[in-house]
C-alpha positions in Angstrom: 5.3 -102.4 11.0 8.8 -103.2 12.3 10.0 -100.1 11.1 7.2 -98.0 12.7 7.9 -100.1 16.3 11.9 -99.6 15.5 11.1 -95.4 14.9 9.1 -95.2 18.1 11.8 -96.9 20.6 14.3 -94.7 19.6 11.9 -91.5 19.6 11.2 -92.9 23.3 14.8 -93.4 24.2 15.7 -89.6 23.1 13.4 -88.5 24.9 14.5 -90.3 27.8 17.7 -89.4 27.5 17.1 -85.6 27.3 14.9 -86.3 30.3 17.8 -87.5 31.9 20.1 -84.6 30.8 17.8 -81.8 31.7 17.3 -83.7 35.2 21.6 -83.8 35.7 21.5 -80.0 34.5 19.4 -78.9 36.9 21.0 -81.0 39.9 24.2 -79.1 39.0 22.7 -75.7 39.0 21.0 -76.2 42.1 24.5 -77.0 43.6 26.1 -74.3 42.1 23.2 -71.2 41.9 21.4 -69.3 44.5 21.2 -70.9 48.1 24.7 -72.7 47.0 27.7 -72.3 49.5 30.0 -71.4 46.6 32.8 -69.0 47.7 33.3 -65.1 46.1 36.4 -65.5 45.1 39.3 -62.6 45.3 42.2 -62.5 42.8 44.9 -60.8 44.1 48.2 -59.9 42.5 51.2 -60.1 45.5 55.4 -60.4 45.6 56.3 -63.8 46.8 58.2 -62.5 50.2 56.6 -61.7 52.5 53.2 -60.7 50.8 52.3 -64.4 49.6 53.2 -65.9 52.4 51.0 -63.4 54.3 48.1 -64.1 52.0 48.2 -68.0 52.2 48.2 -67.8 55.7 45.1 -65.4 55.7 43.2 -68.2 52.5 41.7 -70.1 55.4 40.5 -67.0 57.5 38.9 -66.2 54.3 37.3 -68.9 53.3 35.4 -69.1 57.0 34.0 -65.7 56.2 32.8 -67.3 52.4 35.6 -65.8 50.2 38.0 -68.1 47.9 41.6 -66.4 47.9 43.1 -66.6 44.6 46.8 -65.5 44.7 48.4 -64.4 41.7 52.7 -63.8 42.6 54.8 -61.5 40.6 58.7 -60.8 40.7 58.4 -57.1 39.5 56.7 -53.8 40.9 55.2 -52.8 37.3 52.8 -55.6 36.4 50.6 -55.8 39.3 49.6 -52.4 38.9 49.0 -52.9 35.2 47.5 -55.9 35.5 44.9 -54.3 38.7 44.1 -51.4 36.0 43.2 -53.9 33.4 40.7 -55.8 36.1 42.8 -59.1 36.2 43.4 -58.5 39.8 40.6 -57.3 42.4 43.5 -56.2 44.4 47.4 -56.3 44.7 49.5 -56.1 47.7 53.5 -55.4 46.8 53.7 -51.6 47.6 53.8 -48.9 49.9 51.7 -45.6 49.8 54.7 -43.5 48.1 54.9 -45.9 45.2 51.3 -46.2 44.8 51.2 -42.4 44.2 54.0 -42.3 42.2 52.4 -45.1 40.0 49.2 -42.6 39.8 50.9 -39.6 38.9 53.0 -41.3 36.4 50.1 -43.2 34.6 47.1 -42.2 35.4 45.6 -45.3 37.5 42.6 -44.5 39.8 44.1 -46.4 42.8 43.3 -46.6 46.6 44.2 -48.0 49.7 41.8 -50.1 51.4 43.8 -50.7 54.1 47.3 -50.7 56.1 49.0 -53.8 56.5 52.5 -54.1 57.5 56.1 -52.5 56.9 59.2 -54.1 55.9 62.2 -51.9 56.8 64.4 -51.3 53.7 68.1 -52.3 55.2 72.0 -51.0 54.2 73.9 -54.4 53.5 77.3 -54.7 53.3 80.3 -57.7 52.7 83.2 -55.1 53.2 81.8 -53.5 56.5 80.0 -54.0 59.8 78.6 -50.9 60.8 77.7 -47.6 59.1 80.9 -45.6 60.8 83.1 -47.8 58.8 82.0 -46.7 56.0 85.4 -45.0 54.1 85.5 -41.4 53.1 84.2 -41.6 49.2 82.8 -45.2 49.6 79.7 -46.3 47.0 76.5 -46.7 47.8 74.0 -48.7 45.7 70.6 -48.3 45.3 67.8 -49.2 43.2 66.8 -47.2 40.4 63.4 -46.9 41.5 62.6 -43.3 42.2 59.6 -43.9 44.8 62.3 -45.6 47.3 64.9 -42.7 47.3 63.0 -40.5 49.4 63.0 -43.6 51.9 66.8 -44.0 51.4 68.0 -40.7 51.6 65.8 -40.0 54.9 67.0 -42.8 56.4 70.9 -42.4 55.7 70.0 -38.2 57.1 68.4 -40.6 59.9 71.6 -41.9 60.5 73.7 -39.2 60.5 75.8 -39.8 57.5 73.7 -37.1 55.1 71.7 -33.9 55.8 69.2 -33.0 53.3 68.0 -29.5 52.3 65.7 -27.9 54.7 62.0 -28.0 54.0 62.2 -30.6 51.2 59.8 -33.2 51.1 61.4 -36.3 52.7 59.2 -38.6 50.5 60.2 -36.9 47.1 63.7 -36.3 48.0 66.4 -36.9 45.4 69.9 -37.1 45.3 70.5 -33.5 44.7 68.8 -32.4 47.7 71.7 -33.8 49.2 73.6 -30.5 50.9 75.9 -31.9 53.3 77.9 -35.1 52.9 80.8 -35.5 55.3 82.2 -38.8 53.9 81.6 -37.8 50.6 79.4 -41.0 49.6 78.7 -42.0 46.2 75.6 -43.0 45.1 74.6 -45.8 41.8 71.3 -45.7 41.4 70.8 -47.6 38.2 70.1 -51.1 39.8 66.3 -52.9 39.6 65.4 -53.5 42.5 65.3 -57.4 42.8 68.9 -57.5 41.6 69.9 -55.5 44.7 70.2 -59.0 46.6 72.5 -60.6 43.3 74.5 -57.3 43.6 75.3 -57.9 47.5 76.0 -61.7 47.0 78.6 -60.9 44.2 80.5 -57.8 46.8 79.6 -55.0 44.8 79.8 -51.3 45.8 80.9 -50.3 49.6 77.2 -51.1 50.7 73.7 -51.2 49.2 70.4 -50.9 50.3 67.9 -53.4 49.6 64.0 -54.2 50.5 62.9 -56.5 53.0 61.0 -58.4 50.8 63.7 -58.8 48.2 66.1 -59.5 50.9 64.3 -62.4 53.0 63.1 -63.8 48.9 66.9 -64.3 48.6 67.6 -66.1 51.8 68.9 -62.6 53.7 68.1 -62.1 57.2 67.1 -57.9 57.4 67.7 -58.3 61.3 70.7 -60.6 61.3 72.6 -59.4 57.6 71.6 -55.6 57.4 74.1 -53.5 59.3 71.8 -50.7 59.3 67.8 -51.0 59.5 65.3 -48.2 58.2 63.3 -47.3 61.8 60.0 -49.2 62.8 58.0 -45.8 62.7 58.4 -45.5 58.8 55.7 -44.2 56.6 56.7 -46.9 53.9 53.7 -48.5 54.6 52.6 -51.8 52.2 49.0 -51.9 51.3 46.1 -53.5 50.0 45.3 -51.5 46.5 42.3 -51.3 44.8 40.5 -49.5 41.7 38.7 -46.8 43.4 35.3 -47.8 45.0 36.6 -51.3 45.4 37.6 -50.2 48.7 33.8 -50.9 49.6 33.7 -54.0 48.7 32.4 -56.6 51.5 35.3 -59.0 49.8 37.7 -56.3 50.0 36.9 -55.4 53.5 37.0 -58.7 54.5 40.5 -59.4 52.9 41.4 -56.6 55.1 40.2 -57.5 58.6 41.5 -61.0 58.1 45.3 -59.2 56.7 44.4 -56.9 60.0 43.3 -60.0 62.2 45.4 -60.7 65.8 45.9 -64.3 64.3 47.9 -62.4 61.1 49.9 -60.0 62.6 50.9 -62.6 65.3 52.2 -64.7 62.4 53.8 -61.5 60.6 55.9 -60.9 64.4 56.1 -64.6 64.6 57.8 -65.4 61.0 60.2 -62.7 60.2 61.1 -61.9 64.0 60.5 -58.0 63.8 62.1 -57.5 59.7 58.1 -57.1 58.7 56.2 -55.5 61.2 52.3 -55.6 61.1 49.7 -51.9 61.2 47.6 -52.2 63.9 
């Protein structure tokens, strides 16, 4: 008889138990399922100057509109595309509309812009001089290796008066042999990554180098205050929110993009880097 008793308080107390359990289960999924106020949340893969910054200032503006910002930084230009291709990232935001097509062409992605943000002028640095006119006759000029920002370079040195391009070429794919008149016979290196353009500068290599803004202001460089030559305000360099193609109609995505867009942001773009990123209206 004791046995029998024994048996049925502990069939009583798992059932109890699992009562309990089932009743915890469902509290949680009521928290956490429909009617819940648990945030979409967007991954987005971003370089840490200015891009990040931009995007943590904008993670508040997001949430208020129901969207967790999830920020994923990067110190190269190759993985965030990769890693947006392979769906790790719902968007990046590191590059400008050249590069993006360049990426495309070269590997296939199916990539869009959803949007316009800011640019950040790409700047001639240099320890030796402090203007363009005192540049030497035959002095070096260092550049990155990356093809997609040698368009930009070029245009902006023929901008400046020290080269003249051949007539009709495309400004955006320009190269170094389209290059027809040189007066101070410049010489160009362009076998540099880009994010070492900033070590290069620090340890007085080359006559004068151009580096991006964002690489610049990462390594403690002021573009307005260092550069002795800025690229123009009205460039077509502009950075961008990118996306796998349809993504761009996304509510999330559209919402990142009117909050990147947002008076509040671009006052905080003007107000941070004093005029070395300018916002898109």
């Amino acid at each position: 008889m004791k046995k029998i008793i024994s048996a049925l308080l502990l069939a009583t107390l798992v059932l109890a138990l699992a009562a309990c359990g089932t009743k915890d289960k469902d509290s949680n999924n009521a928290s956490s399922g429909e009617g819940s106020q648990e945030k979409t949340k967007i991954v987005v893969g971003a370089s840490n100057t200015p891009h990040a910054v931009i995007l943590k200032k904008a993670k508040p503006l997001l949430e208020e509109k129901g969207y967790e910002l999830e920020i994923e930084t990067y110190q190269d230009y190759v993985l965030p595309n990769k890693d947006l291709d392979a769906g790790d990232l719902d968007a990046n935001y590191f590059q400008h509309i050249p590069y993006m097509e360049g990426q495309i062409a070269d590997f296939g992605y199916d990539f869009v812009n959803a949007g316009s943000i800011h640019i950040e002028p790409i700047g001639v640095y240099s320890k030796k001089y402090k203007s363009l006119d005192e540049l030497p006759e035959g002095a070096t000029i260092l550049i990155s290796n990356s093809v997609a920002d040698h368009g930009r370079v070029l245009a902006m040195l023929e901008e400046k008066g020290l080269i003249t391009l051949a007539e009709g070429v495309d400004k955006v794919k320009a190269e170094l042999g389209d290059i027809v008149d040189n007066p101070k016979n410049l010489k160009f290196d362009a076998n540099y990554e880009p994010a070492l353009m900033p070590q290069l500068y620090n340890n007085d290599e080359g006559d004068a180098l151009l580096i991006n803004s964002n690489y610049a202001i990462d390594a403690g460089l002021n573009p307005l205050e260092d550069a002795i030559a800025l690229e123009s305000e009205d460039s077509p360099y502009v950075n961008i929110i990118t996306v796998n193609k349809g993504d761009e109609n996304n509510e999330a995505i559209k919402a990142l993009v009117e909050v990147l867009k947002s008076k509040e942001i671009q006052d905080f773009i003007l107000e941070e880097w004093k005029g070395s990123v300018v916002p898109v209206k």
